[in-house]
PLY file of the C-alpha trace (Angstrom):
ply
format ascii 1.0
element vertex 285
property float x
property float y
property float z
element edge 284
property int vertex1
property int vertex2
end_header
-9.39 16.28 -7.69
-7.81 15.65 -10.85
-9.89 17.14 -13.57
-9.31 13.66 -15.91
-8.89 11.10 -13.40
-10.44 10.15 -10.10
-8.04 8.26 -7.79
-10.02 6.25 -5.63
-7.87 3.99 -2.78
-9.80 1.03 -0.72
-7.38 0.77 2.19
-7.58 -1.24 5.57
-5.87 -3.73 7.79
-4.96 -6.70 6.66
-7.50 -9.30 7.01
-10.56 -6.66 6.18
-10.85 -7.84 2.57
-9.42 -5.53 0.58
-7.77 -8.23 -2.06
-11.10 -9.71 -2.40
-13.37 -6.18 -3.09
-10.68 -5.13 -5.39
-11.23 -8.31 -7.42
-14.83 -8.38 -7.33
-14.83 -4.65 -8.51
-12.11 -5.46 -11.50
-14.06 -8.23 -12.46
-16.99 -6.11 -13.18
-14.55 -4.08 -16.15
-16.29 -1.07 -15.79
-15.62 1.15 -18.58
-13.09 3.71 -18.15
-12.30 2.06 -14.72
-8.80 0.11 -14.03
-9.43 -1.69 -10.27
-5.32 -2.12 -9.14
-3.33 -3.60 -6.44
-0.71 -1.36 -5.40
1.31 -3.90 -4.18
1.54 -6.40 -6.90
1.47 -5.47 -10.11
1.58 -9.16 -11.60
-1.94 -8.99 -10.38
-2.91 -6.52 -12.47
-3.81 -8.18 -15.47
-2.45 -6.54 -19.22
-0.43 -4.32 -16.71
3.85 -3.68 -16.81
6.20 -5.48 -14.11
4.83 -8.72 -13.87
8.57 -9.83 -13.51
9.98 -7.35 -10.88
6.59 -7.88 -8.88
6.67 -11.58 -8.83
10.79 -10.90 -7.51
9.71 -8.70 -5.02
6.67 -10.78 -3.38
9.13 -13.33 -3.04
11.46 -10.85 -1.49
8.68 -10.20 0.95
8.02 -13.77 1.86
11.46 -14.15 3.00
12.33 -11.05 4.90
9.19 -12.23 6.92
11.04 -16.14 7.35
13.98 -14.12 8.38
12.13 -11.82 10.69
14.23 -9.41 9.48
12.05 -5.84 9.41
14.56 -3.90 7.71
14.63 -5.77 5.08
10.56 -5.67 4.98
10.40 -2.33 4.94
12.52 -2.17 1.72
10.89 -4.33 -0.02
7.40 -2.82 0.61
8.83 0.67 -0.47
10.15 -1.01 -3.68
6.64 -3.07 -4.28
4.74 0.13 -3.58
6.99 2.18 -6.13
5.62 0.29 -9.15
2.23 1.79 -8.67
3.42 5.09 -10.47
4.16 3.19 -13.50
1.35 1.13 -12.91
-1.39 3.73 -13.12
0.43 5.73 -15.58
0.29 2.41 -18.06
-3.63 2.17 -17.46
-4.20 5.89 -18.12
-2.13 6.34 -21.01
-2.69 2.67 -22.73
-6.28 2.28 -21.67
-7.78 5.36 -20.84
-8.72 5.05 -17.33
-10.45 7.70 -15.90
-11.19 6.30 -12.90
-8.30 4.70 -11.04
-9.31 2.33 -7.88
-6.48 1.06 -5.96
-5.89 -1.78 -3.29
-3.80 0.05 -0.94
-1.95 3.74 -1.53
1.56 4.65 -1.17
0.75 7.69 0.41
-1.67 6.28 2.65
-0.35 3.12 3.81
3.13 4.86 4.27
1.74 7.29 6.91
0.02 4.50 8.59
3.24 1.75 8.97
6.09 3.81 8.96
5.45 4.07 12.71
5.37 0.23 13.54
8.20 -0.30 11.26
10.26 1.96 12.89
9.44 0.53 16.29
10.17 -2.74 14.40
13.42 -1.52 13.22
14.48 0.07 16.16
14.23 -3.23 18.51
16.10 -4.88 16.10
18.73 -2.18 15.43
22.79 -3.00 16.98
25.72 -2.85 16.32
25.95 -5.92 13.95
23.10 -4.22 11.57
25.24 -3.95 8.91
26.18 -7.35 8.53
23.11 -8.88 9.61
21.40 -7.24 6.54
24.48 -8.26 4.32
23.43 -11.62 5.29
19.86 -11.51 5.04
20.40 -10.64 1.44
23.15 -13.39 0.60
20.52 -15.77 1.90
17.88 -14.77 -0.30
17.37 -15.85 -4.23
20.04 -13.92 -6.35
17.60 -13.31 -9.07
15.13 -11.64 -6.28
17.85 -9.51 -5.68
19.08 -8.39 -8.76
15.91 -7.24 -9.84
15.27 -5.07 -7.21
19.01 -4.00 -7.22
18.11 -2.89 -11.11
14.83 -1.02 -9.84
16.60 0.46 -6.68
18.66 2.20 -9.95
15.83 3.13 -11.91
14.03 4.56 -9.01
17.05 6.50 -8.24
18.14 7.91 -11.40
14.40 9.62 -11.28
15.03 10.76 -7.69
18.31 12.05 -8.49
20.32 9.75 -5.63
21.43 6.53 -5.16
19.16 4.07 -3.35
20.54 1.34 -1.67
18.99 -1.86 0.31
20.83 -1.71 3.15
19.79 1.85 3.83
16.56 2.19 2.39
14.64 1.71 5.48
16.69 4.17 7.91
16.03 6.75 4.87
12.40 6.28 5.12
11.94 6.37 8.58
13.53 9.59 8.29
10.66 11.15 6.83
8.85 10.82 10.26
10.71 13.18 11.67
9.25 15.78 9.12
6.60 18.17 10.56
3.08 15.51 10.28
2.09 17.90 7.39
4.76 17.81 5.00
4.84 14.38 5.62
2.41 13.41 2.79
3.82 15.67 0.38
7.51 14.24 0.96
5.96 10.58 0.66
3.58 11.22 -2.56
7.27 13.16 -4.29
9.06 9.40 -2.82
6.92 7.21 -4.89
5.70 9.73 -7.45
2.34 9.60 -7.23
-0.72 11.94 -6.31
-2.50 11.97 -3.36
-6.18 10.36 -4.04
-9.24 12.19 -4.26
-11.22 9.70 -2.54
-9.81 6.73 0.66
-12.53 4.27 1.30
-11.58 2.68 4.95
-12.41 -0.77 5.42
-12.75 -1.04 9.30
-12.74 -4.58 10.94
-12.60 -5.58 14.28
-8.47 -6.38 15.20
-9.58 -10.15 16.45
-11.80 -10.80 13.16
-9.04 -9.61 10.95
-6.63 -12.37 12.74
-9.39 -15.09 12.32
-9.55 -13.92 8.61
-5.01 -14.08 8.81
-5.33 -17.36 10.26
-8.02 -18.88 7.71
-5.54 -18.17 4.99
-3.07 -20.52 3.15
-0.16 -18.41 3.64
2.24 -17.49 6.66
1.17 -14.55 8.13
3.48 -11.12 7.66
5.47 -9.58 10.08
3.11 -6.90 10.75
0.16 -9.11 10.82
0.25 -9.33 14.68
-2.28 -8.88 17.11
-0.59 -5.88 18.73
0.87 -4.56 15.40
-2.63 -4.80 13.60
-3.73 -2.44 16.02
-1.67 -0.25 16.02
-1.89 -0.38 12.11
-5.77 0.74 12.46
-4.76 3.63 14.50
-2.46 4.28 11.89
-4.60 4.64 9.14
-7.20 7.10 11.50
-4.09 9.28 12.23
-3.35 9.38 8.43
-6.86 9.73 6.92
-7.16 12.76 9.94
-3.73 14.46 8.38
-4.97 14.37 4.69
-7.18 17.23 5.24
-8.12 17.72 1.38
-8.81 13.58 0.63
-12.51 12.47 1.05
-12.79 9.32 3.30
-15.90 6.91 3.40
-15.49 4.25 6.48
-17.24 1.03 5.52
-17.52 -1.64 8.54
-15.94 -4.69 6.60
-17.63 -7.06 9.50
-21.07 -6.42 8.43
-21.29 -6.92 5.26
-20.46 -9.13 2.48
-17.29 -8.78 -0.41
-20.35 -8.36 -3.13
-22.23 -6.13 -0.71
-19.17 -3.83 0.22
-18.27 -3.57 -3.76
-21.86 -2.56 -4.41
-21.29 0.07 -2.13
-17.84 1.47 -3.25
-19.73 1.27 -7.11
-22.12 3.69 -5.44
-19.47 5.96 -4.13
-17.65 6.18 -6.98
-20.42 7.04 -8.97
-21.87 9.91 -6.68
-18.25 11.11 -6.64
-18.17 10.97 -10.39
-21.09 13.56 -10.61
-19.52 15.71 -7.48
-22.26 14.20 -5.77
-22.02 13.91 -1.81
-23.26 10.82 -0.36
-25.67 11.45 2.97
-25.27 8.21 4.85
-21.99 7.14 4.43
-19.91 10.35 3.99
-17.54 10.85 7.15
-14.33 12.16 8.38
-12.02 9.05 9.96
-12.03 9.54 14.01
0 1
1 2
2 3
3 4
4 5
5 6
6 7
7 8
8 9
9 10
10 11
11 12
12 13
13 14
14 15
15 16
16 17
17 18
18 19
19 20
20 21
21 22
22 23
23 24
24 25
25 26
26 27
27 28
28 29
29 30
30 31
31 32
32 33
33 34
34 35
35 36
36 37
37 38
38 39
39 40
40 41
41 42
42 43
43 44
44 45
45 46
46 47
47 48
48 49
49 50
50 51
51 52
52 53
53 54
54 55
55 56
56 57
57 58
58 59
59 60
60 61
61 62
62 63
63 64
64 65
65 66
66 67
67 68
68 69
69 70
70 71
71 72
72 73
73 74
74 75
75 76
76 77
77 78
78 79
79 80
80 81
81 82
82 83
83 84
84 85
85 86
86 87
87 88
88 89
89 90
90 91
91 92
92 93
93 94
94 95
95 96
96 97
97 98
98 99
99 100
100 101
101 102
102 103
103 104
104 105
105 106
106 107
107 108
108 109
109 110
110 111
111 112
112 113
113 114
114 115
115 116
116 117
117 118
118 119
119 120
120 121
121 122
122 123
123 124
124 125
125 126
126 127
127 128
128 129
129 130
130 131
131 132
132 133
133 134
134 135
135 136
136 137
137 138
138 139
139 140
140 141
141 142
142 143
143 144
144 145
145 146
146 147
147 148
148 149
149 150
150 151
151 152
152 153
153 154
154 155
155 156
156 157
157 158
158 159
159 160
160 161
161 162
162 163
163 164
164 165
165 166
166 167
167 168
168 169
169 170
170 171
171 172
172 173
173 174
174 175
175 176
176 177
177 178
178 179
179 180
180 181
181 182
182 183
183 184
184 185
185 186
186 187
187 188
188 189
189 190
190 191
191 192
192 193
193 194
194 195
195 196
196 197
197 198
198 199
199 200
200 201
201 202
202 203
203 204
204 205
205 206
206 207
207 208
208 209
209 210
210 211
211 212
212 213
213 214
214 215
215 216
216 217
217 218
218 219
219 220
220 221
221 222
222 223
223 224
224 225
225 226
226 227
227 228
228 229
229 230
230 231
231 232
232 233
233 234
234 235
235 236
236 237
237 238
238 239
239 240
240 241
241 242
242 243
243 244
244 245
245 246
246 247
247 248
248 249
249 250
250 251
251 252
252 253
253 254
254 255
255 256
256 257
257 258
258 259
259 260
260 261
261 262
262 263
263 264
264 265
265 266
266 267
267 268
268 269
269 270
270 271
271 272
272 273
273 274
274 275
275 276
276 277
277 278
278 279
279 280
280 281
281 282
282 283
283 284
């Protein structure tokens, strides 16, 4: 663990109320404490990227209308690398010293890089190429310059050029890495550390959908039955490979948003003072 910061991530499937905690736990403005989503930084309030972010979530919404996965996939990478600037701005600006994130790039990457490539791989042939081409052209032009400008940024820091219509088939490549360099080649990808503590919201698959359903949004491409599943196996096999992370599992069904928040106050605290927590302290299985 960092000796100046604590990274703490709240990850889950969708559905298991991770937006909601995160709020309820920002909304309390602890001091020294920045609660962040990883995925859109325009929700961070007083944070940088509001712009790109807002470009990118639209991004997202279309590649699911298109049902194109490739295209996903990008655009998830490119959403998740503005945490690294993100947490960077509320340590250095603010003074965080306890970083709580919705999500993790780290994390979440071990845990849907599998489906995606699945995903990708039924919809791979030999018109890829131009079926992406056109999955851009029919997207806004402003969406896509924007993250045509970050795709630059990100690569003048990694030293290559990044490019849309490749992005995904380079990170699926990273599954083919031995599972434990895996998490070192994703945290050097979006240039962040690994956190010192994952706190596992774990709902049932059918009350997550309910939860999908409820909402006043069309659902994602990965927010399938069958994919949702195999999402929560995901994060198990990824909280199993991070051998030196800390992982609490809280069951999201039985309890309330307030309730769960209470509890991940709790944790953070004991973890604050090196403190191990009797009852709720547990390896992911």
């Amino acid at each position: 663990m960092s000796a100046e910061v604590l990274r703490v991530a709240l990850v889950g499937i969708d559905g298991s109320g991770k937006s909601t905690v995160i709020r309820l736990l920002a909304n309390r403005r602890a001091p020294g404490r920045a609660a962040l989503s990883c995925m859109h930084a325009h929700e961070n309030p007083d944070g940088p990227l509001h712009g790109l972010s807002r470009h990118l979530t639209s991004m997202s919404r279309d590649a699911d209308r298109l049902g194109a996965p490739e295209l996903k996939l990008a655009v998830l990478y490119l959403q998740m690398c503005t945490f690294a600037v993100t947490e960077r701005f509320f340590v250095g600006e603010f003074g965080a010293r306890t970083v709580l994130s919705e999500r993790h790039p780290v994390v979440d990457g071990l845990a849907y890089l599998p489906l995606y490539r699945s995903a990708v791989e039924r919809a791979t042939g030999p018109d890829r190429p131009a079926r992406l081409r056109r999955h851009l052209a029919a997207l806004r032009q402003d969406d896509v310059a924007a993250a045509v400008d970050w795709c630059e940024r990100l690569g003048r820091r990694l030293g290559r050029a990044l490019d849309l219509t490749t992005m995904a088939t380079d990170l699926l490549r990273l599954l083919d890495l031995p599972p434990g360099e895996r998490a070192s080649a994703l945290a050097a990808q979006f240039d962040v550390r690994l956190p010192d503590l994952v706190v596992l919201l774990d709902l049932d698959v059918a009350e997550a959908r309910r939860r999908i359903h409820a909402r006043a949004r069309p659902a994602e491409l990965h927010e399938r039955h069958d994919h949702l599943l195999r999402i929560r196996d995901g994060y198990d096999a990824a909280l199993r490979s991070l051998e030196t992370v800390r992982v609490h599992r809280l069951h999201a069904g039985r309890s309330s948003p307030a309730e769960l928040a209470a509890d991940i106050d709790r944790l953070i605290t004991e973890r604050g003072r090196d403190a191990r927590p009797a009852d709720a302290a547990h390896r992911a299985r």
